[in-house]
Backbone bond lengths (Angstrom), bond angles and torsions (degrees), N, CA, C in turn:
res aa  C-N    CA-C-N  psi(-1)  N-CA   C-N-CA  omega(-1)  CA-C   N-CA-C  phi
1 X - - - 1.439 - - 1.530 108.41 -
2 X 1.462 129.33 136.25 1.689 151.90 175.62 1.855 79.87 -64.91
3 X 0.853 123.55 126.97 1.765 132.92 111.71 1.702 106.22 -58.91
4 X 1.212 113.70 131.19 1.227 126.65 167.22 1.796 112.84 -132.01
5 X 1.479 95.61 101.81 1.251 104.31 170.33 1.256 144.60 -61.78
6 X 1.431 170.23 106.88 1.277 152.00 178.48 1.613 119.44 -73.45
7 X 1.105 112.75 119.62 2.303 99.55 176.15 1.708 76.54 -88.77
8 X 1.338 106.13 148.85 1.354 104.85 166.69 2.010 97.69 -119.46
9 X 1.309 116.37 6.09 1.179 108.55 -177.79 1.987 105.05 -154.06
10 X 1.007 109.23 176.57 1.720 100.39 171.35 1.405 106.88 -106.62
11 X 0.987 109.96 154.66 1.727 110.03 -167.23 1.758 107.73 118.83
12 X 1.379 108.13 -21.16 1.642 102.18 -151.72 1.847 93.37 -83.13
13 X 1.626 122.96 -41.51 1.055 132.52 -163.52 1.478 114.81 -28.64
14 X 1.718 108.38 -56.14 1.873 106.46 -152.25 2.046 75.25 -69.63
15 X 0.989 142.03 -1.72 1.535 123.40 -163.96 1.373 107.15 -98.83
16 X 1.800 106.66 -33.05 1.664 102.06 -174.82 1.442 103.40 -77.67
17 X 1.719 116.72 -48.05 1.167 92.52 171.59 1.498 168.38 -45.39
18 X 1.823 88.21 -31.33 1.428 108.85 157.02 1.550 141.13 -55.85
19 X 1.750 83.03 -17.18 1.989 109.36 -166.85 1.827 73.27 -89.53
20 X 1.483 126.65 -60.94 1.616 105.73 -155.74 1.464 108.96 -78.53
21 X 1.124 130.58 -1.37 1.448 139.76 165.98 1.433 94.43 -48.87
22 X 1.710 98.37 -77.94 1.620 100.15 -150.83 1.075 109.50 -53.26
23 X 1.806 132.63 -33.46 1.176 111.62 -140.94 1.682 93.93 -114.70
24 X 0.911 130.05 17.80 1.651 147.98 -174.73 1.663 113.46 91.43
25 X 1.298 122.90 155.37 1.620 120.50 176.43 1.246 82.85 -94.17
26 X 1.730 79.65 139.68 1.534 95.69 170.86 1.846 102.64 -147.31
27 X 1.073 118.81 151.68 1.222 99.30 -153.70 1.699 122.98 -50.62
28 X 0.880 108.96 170.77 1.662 117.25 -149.79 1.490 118.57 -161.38
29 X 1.101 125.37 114.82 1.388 131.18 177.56 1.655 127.84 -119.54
30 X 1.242 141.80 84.80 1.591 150.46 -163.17 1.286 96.74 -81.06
31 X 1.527 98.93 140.97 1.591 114.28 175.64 1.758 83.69 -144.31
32 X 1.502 85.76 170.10 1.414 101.74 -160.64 1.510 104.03 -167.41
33 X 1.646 137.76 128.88 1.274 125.22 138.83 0.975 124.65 -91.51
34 X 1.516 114.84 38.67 1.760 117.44 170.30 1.279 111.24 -144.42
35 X 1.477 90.69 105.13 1.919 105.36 177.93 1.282 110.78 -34.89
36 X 1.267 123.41 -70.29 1.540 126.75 178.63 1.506 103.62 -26.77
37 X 1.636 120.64 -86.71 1.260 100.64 177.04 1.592 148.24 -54.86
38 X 1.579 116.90 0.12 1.229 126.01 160.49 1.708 99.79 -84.95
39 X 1.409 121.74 -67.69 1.819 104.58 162.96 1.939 123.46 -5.92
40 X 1.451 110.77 -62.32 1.392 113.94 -179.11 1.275 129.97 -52.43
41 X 1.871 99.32 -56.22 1.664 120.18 161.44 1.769 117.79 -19.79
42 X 1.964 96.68 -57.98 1.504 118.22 -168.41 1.651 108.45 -62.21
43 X 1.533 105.88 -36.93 1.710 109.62 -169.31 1.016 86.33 -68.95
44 X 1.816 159.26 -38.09 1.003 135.52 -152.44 1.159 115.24 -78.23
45 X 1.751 134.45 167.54 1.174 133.18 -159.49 1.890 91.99 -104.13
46 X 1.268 120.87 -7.50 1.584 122.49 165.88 1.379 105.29 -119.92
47 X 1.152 113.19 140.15 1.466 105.99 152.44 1.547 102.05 -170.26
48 X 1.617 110.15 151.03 1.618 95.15 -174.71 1.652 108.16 -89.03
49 X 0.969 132.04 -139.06 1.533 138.26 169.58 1.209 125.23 -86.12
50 X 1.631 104.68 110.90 1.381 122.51 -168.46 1.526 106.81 -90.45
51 X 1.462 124.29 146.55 1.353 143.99 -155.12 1.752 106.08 -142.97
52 X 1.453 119.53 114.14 1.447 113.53 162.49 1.387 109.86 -93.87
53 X 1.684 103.10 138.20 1.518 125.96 -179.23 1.532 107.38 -79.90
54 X 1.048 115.85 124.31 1.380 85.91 164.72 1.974 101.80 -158.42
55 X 1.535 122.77 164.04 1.393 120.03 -162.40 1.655 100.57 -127.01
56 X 1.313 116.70 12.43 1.173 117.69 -173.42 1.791 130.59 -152.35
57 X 1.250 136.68 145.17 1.458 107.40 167.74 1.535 99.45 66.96
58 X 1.339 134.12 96.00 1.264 131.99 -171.09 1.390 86.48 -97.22
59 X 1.255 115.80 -97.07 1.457 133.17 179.27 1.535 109.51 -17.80
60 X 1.280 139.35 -62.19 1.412 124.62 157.37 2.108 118.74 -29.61
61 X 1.154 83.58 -65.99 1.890 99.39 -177.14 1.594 99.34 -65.67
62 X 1.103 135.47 -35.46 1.651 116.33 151.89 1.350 153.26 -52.15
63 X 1.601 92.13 -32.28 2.042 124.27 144.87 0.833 89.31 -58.40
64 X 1.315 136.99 -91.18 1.854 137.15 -152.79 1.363 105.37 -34.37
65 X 1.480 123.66 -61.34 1.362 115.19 -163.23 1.358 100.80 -74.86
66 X 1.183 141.14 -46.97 1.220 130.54 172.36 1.827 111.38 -20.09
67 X 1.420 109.21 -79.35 1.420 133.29 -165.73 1.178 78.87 -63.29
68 X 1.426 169.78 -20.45 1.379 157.91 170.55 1.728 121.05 -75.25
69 X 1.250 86.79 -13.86 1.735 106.31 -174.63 2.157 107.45 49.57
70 X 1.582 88.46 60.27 1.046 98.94 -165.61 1.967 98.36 -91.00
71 X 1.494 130.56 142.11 1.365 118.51 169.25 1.421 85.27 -83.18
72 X 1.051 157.61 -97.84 1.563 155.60 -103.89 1.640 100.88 -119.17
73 X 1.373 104.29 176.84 1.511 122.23 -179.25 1.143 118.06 -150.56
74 X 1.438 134.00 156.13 1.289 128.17 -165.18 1.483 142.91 -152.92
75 X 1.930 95.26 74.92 1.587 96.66 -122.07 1.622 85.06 -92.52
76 X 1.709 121.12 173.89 1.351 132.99 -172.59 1.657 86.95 -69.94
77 X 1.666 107.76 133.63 1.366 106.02 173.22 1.385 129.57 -63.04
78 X 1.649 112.44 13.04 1.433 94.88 -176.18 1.322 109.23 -123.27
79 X 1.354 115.73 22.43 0.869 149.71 144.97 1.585 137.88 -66.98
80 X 1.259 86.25 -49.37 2.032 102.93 155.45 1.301 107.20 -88.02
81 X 1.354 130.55 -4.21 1.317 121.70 175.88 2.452 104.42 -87.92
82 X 1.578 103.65 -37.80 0.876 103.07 -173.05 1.687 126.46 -115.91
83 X 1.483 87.69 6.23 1.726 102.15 165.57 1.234 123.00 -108.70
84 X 1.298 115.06 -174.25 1.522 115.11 164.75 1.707 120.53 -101.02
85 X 1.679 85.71 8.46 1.777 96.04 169.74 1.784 123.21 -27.60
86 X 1.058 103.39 -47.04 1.429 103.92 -164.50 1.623 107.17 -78.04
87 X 1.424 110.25 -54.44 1.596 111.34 172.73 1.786 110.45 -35.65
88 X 1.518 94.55 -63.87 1.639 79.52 -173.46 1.642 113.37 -79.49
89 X 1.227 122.98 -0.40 1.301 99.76 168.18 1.751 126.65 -75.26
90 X 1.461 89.89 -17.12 1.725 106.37 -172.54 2.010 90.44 -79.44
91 X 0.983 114.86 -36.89 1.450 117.67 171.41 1.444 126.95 -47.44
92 X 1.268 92.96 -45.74 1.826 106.22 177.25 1.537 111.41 -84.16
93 X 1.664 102.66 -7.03 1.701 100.70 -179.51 1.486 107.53 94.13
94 X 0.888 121.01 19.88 2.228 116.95 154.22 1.199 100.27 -88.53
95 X 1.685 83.59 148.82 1.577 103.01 141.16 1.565 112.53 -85.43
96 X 1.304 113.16 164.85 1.848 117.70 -164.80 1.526 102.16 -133.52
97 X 1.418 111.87 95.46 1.595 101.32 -178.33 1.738 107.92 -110.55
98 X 1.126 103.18 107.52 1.625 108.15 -151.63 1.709 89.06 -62.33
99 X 1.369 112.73 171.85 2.018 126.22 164.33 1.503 81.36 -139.31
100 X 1.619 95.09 174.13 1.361 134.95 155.23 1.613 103.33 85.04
101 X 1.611 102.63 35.58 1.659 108.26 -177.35 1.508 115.24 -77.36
102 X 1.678 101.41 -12.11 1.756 90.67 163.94 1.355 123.84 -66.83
103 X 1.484 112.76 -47.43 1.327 141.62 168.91 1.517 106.88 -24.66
104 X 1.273 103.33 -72.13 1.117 138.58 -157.95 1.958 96.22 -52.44
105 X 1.420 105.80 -83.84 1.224 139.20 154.77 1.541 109.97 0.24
106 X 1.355 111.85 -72.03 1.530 141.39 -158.16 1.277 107.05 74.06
107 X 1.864 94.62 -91.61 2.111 91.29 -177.20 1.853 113.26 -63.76
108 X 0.818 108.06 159.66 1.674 125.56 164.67 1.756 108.21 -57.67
109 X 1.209 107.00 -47.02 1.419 111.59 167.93 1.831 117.70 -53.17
110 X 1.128 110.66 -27.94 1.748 122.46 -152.42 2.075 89.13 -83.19
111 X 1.229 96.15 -48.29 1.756 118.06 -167.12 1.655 113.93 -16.73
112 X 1.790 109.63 -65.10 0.876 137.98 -168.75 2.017 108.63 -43.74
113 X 1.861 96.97 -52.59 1.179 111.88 -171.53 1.457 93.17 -84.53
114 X 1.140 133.82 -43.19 1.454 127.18 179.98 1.859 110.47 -54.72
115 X 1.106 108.66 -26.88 1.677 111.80 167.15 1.421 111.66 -53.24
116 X 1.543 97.54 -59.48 1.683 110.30 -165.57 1.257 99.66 -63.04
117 X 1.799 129.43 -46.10 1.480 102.12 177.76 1.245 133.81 -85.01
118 X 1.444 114.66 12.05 1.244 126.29 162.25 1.509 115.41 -75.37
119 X 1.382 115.43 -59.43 1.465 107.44 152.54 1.639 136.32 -58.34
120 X 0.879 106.10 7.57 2.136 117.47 169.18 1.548 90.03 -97.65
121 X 1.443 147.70 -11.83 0.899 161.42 -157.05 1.236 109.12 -89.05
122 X 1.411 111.70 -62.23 1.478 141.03 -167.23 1.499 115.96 100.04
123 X 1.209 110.48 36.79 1.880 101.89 -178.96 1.901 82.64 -85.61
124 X 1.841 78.94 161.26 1.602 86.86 179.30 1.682 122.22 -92.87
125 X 1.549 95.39 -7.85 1.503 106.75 177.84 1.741 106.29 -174.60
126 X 1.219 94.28 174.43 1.648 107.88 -177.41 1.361 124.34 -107.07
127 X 1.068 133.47 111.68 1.925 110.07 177.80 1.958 97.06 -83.68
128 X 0.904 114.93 174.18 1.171 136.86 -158.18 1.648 139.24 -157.09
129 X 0.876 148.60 129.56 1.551 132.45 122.51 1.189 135.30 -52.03
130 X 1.273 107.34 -34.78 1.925 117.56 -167.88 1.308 103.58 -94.34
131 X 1.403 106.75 148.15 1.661 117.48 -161.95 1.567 106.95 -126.34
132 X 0.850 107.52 7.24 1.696 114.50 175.14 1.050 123.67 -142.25
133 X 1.798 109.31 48.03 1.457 114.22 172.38 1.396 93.67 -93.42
134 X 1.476 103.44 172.89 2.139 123.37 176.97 1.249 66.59 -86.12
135 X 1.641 69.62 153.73 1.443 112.56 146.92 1.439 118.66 -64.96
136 X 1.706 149.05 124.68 0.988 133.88 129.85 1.401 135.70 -1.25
């Protein structure tokens, strides 16, 4: 299983790393909607695979991650549900791990199928709250 981290600010890096030092790397994935703190991640001489968040402006936030030397991206899923976000991000070489599938979703009931058409989509994964969706 990915741990997928969030920096929600810059500053946090020299601290997470120290937390995955001690306790062994194990795989690990950082997302971030703040360039600066994906910037810091990059100066380091470790870092696992950094991901920009972002809910808006695809095509801008696809430059961004580029110039971020970002592997993945991490756009609001309803967004990969109603753009062509995901095609071209798989084009430029991300992975696409959509958020905001509650949002997205609405009812709790909707989720399950809102997965599956996220995956008919091609995202490569989901972030989440809910822990007992199927698998796609």
């Amino acid at each position: 299983m990915t741990l997928q981290l969030e920096l929600k600010e810059p500053g946090l890096w020299t601290d997470v790393r120290a937390v995955l030092d001690e306790r062994g790397r194990s795989t690990v994935r950082l997302s971030s909607f703040s360039a600066p703190a994906l910037a810091e991640t990059a100066r380091s001489d470790w870092g696992p695979d950094r991901g920009l968040l972002f809910g808006s402006d695809p095509d801008a936030n696809l430059d961004l991650a580029d110039v971020l030397d970002c592997a993945n991206v991490h756009p609001h899923a309803r967004q990969c549900l109603d753009t062509g976000v995901v095609e071209r991000a798989h084009d430029a070489g991300f992975g696409v791990y959509a958020w905001g599938l509650e949002d997205a979703a609405g009812e709790r009931s909707n989720r399950p199928a809102t997965v599956r058409a996220l995956a008919d989509r091609g995202v490569d994964g989901v972030t989440t709250d809910t822990w007992d969706l199927p698998r796609p």
